[in-house]
Biotite code that builds the C-alpha atoms (Angstrom):
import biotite.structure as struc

atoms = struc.array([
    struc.Atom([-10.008, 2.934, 47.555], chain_id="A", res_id=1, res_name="UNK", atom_name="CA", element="C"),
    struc.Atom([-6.977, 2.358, 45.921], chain_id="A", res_id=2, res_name="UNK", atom_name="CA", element="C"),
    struc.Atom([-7.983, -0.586, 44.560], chain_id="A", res_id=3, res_name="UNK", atom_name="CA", element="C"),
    struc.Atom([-11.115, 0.529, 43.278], chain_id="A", res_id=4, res_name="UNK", atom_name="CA", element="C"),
    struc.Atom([-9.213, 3.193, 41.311], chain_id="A", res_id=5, res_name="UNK", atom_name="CA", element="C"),
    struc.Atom([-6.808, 0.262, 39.685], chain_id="A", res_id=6, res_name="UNK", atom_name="CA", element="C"),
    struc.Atom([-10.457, -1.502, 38.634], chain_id="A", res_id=7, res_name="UNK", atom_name="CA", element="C"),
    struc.Atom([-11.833, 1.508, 36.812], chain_id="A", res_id=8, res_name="UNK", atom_name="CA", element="C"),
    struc.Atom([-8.819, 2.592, 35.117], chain_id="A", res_id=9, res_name="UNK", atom_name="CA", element="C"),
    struc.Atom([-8.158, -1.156, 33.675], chain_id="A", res_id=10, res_name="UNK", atom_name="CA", element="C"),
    struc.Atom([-11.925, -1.141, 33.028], chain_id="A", res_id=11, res_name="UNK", atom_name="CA", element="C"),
    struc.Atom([-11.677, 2.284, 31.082], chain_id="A", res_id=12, res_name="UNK", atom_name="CA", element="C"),
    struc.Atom([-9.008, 1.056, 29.324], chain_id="A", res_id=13, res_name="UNK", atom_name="CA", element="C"),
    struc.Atom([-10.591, -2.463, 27.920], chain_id="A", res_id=14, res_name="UNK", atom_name="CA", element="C"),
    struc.Atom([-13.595, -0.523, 26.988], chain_id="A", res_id=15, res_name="UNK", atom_name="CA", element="C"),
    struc.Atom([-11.017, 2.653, 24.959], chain_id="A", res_id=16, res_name="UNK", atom_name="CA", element="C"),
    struc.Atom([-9.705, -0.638, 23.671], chain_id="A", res_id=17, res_name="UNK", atom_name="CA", element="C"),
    struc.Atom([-12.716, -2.274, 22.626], chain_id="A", res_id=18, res_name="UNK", atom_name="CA", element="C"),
    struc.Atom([-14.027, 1.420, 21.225], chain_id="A", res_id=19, res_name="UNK", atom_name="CA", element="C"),
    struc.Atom([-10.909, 1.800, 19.596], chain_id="A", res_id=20, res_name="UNK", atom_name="CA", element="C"),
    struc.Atom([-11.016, -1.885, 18.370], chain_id="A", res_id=21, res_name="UNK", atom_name="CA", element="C"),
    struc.Atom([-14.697, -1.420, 16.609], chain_id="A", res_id=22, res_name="UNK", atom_name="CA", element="C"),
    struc.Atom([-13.551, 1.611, 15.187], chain_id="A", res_id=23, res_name="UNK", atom_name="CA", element="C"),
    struc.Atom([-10.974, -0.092, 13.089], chain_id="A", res_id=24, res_name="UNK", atom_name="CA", element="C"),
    struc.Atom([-13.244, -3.079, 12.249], chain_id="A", res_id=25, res_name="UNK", atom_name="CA", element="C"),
    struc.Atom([-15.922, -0.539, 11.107], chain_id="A", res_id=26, res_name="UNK", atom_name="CA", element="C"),
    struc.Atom([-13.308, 1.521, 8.967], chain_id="A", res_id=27, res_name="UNK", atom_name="CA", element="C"),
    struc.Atom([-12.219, -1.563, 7.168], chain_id="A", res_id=28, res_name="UNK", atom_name="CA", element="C"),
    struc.Atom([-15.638, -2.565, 6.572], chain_id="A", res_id=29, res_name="UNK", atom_name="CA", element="C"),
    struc.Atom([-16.435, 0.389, 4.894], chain_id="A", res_id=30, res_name="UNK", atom_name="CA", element="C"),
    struc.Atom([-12.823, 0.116, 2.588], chain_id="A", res_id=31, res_name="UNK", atom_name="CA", element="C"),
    struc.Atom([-14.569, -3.662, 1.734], chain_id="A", res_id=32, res_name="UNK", atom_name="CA", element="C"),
    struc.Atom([-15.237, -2.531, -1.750], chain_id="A", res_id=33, res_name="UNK", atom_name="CA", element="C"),
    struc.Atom([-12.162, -1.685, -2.797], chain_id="A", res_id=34, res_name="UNK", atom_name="CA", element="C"),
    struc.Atom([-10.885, -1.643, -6.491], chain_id="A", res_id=35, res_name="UNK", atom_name="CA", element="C"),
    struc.Atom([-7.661, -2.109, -8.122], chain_id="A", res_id=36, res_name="UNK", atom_name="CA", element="C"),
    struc.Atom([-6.757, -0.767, -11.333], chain_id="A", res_id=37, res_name="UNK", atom_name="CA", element="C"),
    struc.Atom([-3.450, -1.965, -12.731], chain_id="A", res_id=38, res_name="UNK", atom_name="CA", element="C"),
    struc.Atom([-1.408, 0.583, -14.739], chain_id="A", res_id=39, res_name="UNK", atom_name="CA", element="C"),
    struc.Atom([2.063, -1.350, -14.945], chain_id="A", res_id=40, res_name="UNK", atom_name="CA", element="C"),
    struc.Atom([3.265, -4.662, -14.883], chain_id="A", res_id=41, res_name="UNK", atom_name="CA", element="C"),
    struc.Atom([6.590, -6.020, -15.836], chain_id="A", res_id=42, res_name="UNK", atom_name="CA", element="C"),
    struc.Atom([8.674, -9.596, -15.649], chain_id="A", res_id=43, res_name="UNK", atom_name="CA", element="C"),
    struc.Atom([12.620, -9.677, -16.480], chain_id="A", res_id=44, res_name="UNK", atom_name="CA", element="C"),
    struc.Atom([13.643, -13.181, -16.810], chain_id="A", res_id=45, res_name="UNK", atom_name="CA", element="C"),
    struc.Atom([16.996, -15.002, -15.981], chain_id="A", res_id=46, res_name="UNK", atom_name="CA", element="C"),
    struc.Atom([17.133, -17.433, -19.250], chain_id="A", res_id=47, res_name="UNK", atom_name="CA", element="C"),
    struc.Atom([19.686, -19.566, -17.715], chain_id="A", res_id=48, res_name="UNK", atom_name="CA", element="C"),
    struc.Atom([16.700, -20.818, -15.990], chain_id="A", res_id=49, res_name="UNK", atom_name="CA", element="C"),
    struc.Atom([13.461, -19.485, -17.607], chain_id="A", res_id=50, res_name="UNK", atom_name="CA", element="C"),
    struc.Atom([13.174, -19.371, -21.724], chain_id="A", res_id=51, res_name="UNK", atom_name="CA", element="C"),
    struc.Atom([11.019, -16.725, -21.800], chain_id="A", res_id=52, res_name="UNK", atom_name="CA", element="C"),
    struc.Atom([8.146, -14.815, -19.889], chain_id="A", res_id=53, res_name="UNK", atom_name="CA", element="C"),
    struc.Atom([5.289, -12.809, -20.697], chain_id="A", res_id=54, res_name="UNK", atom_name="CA", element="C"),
    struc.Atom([3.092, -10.742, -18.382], chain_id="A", res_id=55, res_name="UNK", atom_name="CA", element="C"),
    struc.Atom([0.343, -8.444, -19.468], chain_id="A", res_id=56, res_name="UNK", atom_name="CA", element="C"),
    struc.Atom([-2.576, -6.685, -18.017], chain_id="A", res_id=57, res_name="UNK", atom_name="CA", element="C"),
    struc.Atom([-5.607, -7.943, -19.034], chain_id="A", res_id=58, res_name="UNK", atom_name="CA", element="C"),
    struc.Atom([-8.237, -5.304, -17.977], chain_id="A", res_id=59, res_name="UNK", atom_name="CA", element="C"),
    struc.Atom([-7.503, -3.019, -15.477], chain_id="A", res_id=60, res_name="UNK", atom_name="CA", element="C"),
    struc.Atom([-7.379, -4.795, -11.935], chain_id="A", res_id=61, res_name="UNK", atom_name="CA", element="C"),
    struc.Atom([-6.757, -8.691, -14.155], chain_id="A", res_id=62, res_name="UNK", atom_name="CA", element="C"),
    struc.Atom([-3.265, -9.531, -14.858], chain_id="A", res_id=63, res_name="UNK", atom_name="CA", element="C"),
    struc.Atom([-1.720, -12.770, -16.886], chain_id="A", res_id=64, res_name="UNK", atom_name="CA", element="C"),
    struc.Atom([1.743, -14.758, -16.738], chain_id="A", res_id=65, res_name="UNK", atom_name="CA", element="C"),
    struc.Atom([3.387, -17.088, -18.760], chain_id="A", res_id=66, res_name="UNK", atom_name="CA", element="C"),
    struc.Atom([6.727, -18.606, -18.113], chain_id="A", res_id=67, res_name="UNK", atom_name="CA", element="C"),
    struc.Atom([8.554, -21.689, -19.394], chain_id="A", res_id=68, res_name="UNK", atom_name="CA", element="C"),
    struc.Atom([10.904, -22.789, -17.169], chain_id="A", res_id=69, res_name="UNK", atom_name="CA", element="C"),
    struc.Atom([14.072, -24.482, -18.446], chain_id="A", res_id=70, res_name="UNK", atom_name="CA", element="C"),
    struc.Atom([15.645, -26.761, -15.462], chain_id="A", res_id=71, res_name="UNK", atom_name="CA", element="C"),
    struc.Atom([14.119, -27.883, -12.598], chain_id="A", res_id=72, res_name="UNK", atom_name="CA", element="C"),
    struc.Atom([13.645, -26.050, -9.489], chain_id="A", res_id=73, res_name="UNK", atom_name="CA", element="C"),
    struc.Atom([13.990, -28.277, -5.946], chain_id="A", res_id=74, res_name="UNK", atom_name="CA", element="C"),
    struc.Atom([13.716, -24.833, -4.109], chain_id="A", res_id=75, res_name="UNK", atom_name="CA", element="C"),
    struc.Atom([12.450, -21.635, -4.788], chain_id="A", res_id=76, res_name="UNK", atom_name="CA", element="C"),
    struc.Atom([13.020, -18.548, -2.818], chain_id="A", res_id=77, res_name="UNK", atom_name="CA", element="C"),
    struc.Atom([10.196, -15.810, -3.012], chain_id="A", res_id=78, res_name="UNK", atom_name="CA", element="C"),
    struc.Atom([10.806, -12.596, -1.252], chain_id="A", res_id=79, res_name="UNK", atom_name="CA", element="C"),
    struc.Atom([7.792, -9.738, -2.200], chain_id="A", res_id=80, res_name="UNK", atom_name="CA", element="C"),
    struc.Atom([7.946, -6.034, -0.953], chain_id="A", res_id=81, res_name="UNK", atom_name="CA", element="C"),
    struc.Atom([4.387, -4.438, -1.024], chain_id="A", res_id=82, res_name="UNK", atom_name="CA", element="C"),
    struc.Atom([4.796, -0.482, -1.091], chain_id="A", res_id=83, res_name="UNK", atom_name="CA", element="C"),
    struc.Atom([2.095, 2.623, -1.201], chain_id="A", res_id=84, res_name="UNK", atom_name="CA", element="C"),
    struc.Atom([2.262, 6.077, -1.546], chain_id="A", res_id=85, res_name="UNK", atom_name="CA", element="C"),
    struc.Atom([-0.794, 8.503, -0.943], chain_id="A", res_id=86, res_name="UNK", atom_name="CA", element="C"),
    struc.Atom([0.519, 11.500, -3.961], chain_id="A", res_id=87, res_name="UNK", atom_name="CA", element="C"),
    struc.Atom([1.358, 10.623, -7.539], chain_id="A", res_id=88, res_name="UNK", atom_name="CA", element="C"),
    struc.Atom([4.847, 12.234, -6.763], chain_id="A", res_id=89, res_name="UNK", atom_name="CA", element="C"),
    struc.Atom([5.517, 10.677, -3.671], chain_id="A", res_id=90, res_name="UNK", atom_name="CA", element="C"),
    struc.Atom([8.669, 8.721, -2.702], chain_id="A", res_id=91, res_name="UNK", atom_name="CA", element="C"),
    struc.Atom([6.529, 4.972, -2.316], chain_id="A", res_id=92, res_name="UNK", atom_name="CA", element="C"),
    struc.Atom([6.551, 3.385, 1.247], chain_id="A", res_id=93, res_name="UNK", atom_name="CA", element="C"),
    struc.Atom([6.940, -0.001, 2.109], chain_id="A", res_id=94, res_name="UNK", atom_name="CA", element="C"),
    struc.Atom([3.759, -1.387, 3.792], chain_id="A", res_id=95, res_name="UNK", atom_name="CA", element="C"),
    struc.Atom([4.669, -5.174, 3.872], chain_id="A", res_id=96, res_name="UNK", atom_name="CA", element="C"),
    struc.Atom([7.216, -7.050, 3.206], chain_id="A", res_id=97, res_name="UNK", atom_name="CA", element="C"),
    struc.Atom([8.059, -11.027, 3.152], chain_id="A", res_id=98, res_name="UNK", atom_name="CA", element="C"),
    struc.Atom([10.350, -13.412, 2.289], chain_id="A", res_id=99, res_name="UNK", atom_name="CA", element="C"),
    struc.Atom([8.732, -17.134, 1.612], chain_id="A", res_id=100, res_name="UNK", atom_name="CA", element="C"),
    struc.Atom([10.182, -20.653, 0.717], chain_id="A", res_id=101, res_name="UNK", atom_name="CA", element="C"),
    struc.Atom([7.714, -21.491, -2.214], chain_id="A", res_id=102, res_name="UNK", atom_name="CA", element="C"),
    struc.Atom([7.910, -25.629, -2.295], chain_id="A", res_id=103, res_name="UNK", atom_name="CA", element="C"),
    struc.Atom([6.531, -24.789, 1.407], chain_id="A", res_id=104, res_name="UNK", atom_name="CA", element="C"),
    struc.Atom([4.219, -22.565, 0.199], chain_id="A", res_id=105, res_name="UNK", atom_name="CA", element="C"),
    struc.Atom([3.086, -24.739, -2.554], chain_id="A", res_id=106, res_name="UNK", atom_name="CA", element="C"),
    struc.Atom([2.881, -27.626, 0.900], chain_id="A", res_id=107, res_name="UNK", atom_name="CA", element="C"),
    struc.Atom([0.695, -25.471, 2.845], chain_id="A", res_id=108, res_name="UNK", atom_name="CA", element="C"),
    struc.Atom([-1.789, -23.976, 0.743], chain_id="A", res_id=109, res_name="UNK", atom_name="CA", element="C"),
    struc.Atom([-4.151, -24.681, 2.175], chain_id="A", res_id=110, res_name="UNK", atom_name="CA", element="C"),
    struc.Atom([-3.764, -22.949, 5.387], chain_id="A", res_id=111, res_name="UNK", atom_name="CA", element="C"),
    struc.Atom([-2.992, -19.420, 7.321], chain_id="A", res_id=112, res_name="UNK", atom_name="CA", element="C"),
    struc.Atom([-3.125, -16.230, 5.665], chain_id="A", res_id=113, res_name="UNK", atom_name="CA", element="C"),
    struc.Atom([-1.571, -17.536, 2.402], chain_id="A", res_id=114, res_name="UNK", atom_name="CA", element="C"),
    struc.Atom([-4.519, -19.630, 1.366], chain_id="A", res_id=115, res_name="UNK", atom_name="CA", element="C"),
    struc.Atom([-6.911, -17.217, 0.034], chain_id="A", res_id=116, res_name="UNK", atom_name="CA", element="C"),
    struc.Atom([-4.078, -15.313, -2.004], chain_id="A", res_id=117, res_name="UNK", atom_name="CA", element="C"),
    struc.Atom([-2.993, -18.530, -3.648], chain_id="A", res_id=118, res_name="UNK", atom_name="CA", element="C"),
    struc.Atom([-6.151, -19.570, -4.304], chain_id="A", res_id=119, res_name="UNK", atom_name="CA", element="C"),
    struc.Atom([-6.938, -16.726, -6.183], chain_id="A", res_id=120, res_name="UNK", atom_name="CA", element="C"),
    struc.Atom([-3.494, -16.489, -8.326], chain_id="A", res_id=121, res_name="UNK", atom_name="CA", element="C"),
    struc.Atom([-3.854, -20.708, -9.210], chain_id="A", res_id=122, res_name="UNK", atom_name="CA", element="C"),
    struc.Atom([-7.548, -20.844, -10.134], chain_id="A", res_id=123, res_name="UNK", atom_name="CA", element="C"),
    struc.Atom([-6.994, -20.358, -13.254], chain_id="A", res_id=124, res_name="UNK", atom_name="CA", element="C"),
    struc.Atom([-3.389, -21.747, -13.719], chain_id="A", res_id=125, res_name="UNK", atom_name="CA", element="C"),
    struc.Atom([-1.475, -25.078, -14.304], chain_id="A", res_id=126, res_name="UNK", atom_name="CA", element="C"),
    struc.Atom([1.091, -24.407, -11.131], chain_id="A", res_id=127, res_name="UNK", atom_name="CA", element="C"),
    struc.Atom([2.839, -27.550, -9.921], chain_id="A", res_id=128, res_name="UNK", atom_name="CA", element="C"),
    struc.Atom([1.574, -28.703, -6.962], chain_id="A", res_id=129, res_name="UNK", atom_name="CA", element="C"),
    struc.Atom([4.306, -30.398, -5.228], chain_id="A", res_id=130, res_name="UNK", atom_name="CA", element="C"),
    struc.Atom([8.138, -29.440, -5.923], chain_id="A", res_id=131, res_name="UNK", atom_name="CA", element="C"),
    struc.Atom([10.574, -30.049, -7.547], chain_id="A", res_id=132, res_name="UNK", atom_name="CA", element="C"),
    struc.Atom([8.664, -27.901, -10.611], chain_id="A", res_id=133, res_name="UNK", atom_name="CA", element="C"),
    struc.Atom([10.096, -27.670, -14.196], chain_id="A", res_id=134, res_name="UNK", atom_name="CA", element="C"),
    struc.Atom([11.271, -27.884, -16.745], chain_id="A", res_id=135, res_name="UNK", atom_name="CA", element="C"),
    struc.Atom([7.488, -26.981, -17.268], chain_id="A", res_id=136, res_name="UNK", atom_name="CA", element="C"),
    struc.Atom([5.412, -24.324, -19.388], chain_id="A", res_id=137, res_name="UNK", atom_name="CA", element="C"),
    struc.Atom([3.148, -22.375, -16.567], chain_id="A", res_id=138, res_name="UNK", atom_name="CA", element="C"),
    struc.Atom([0.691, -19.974, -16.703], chain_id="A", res_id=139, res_name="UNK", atom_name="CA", element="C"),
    struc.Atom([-1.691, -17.492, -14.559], chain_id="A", res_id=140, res_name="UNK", atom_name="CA", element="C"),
    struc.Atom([-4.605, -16.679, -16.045], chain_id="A", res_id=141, res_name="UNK", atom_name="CA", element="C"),
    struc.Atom([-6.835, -13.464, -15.524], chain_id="A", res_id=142, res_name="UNK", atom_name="CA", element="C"),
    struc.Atom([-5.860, -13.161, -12.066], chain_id="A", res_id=143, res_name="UNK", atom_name="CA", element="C"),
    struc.Atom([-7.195, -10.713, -9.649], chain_id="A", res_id=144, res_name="UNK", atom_name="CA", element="C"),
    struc.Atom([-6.591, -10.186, -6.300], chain_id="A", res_id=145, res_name="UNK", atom_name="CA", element="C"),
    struc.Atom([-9.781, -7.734, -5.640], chain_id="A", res_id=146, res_name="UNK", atom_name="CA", element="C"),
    struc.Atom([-11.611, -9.749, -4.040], chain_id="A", res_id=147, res_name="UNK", atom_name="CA", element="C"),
    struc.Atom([-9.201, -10.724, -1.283], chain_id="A", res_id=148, res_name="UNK", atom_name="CA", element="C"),
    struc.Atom([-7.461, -7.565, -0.989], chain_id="A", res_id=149, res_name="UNK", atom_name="CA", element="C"),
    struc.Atom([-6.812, -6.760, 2.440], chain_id="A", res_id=150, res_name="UNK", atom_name="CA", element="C"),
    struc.Atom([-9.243, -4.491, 4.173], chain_id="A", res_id=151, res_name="UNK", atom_name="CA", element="C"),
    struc.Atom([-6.134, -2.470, 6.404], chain_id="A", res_id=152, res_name="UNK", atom_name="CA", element="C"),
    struc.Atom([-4.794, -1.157, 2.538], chain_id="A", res_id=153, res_name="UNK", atom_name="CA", element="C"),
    struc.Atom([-5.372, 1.953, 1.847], chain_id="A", res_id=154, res_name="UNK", atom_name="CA", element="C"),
    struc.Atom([-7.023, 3.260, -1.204], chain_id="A", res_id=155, res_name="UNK", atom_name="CA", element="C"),
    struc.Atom([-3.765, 4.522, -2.467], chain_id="A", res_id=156, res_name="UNK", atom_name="CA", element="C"),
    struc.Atom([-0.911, 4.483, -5.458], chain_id="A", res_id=157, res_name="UNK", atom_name="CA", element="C"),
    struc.Atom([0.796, 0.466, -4.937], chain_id="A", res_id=158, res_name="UNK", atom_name="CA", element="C"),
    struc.Atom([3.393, -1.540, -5.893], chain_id="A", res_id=159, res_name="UNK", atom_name="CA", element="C"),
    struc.Atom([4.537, -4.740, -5.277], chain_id="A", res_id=160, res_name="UNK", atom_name="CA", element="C"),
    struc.Atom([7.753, -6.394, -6.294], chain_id="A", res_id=161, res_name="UNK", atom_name="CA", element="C"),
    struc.Atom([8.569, -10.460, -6.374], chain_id="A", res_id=162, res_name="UNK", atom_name="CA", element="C"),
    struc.Atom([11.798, -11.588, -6.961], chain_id="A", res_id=163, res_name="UNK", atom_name="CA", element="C"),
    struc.Atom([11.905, -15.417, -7.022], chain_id="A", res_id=164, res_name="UNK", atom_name="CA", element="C"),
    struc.Atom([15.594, -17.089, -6.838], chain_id="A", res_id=165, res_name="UNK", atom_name="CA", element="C"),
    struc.Atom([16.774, -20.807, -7.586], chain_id="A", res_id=166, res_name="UNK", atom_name="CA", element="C"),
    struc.Atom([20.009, -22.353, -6.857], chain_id="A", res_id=167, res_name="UNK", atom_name="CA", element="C"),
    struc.Atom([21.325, -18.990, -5.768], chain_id="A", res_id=168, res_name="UNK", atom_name="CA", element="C"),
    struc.Atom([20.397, -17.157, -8.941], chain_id="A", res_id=169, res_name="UNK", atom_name="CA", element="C"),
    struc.Atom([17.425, -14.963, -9.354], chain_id="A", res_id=170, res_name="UNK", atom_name="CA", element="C"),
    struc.Atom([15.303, -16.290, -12.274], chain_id="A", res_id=171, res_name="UNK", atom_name="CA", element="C"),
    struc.Atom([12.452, -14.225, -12.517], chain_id="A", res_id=172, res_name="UNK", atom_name="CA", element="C"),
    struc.Atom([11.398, -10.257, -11.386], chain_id="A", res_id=173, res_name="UNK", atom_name="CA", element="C"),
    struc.Atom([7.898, -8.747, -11.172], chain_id="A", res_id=174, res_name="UNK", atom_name="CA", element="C"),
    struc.Atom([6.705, -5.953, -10.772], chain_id="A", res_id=175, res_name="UNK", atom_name="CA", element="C"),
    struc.Atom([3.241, -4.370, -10.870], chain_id="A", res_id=176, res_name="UNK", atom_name="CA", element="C"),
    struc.Atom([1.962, -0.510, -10.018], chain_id="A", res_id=177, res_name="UNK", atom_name="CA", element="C"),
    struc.Atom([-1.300, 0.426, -10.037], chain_id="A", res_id=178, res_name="UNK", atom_name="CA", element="C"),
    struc.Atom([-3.900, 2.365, -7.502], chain_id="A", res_id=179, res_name="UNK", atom_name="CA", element="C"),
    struc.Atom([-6.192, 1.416, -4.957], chain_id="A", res_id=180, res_name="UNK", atom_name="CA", element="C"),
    struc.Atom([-9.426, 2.999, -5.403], chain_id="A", res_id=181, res_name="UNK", atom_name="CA", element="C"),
    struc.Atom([-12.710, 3.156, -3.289], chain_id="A", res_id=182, res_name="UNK", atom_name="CA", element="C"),
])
C-alpha cells in the first residue's frame, strides 16, 4: 500500500509539473508579440580609448551606434545589467544580469543563447570579427532586438546598462530605457 501511495504522489506531481510547465509555455506564447519602444538611450565615452561616440534612437524600438576606437583592444570586458519595473515611479529591479569576455563572445557567435542576440545587433554593422579590434571606426545600424526578445520579459518599463572595459579602464557606457508593450 505504501508503495502505491509513493507512485501516485510522484505521479501527481510530474503531471502538477507538466500542468504547471504548459502553463508557462502557453503564457509566453501569448507575450510572443511583444513591442519595444525606446524612450532613452545614452553612450559616455572614455577618449583615452574611444574618440568619440554617437548613439541615437532611430524610431521607437530601432537604435544606432557609432564609435571610433583609438588603440587597440586584445580584451574587452562586457558586463550588462537588464532591470524592469512594473509603475512609472517605481524603484527599477534587476531581472538579469551578466558579465561576458567579448573576444570570446565575438569566438562563439555562433552558438548558445548569445547567437540570436548578436546576430541581430551585427546585421547591419562592420564589428570585427576576431580580436584584437581597433583602432577601427564601428557602427550598429538600425538595430532591434524585437524580434528576439525573450518571451519570460514582461511587458514592463526596462533598462539595460553595458559597461565595456579595456586594459582595466572602462571605455564606453550605455544605457537605454524604454517599455515593453503587448
Amino acid at each position: 500500500m505504501a508503495k502505491q501511495n509513493m507512485f501516485l504522489t510522484k505521479y501527481c506531481r510530474f503531471h502538477l509539473l507538466l500542468i504547471i510547465s504548459l502553463a508557462i509555455i502557453e503564457s509566453c506564447a501569448r507575450h510572443k508579440n511583444l513591442k519595444l519602444h525606446w524612450d532613452f538611450f545614452d553612450c559616455k565615452v572614455n577618449t583615452d580609448i574611444a574618440a568619440y561616440c554617437k548613439c541615437h534612437i532611430v524610431a521607437h524600438s530601432v537604435l544606432s551606434v557609432e564609435i571610433k576606437l583609438l588603440k587597440e583592444l586584445a580584451s574587452i570586458q562586457i558586463h550588462t545589467v537588464v532591470s524592469t519595473k512594473q509603475k512609472l515611479n517605481a524603484p527599477y529591479r534587476t531581472l538579469f544580469e551578466n558579465s561576458v569576455e567579448g573576444c570570446r563572445v565575438i569566438a562563439d557567435a555562433q552558438r548558445g543563447i548569445v547567437r540570436n542576440f548578436y546576430k541581430t545587433i551585427v546585421k547591419s554593422s562592420n564589428q570585427p570579427r576576431k580580436c584584437p579590434v581597433g583602432p577601427v571606426f564601428i557602427y550598429y545600424r538600425n538595430i532591434s532586438i524585437e524580434e528576439v526578445l525573450p518571451s519570460f520579459v514582461p511587458a514592463c518599463f526596462l533598462m539595460a546598462q553595458t559597461d565595456f572595459k579595456a586594459q582595466n579602464k572602462y571605455y564606453l557606457n550605455v544605457t537605454v530605457k524604454g517599455r515593453v508593450l503587448n
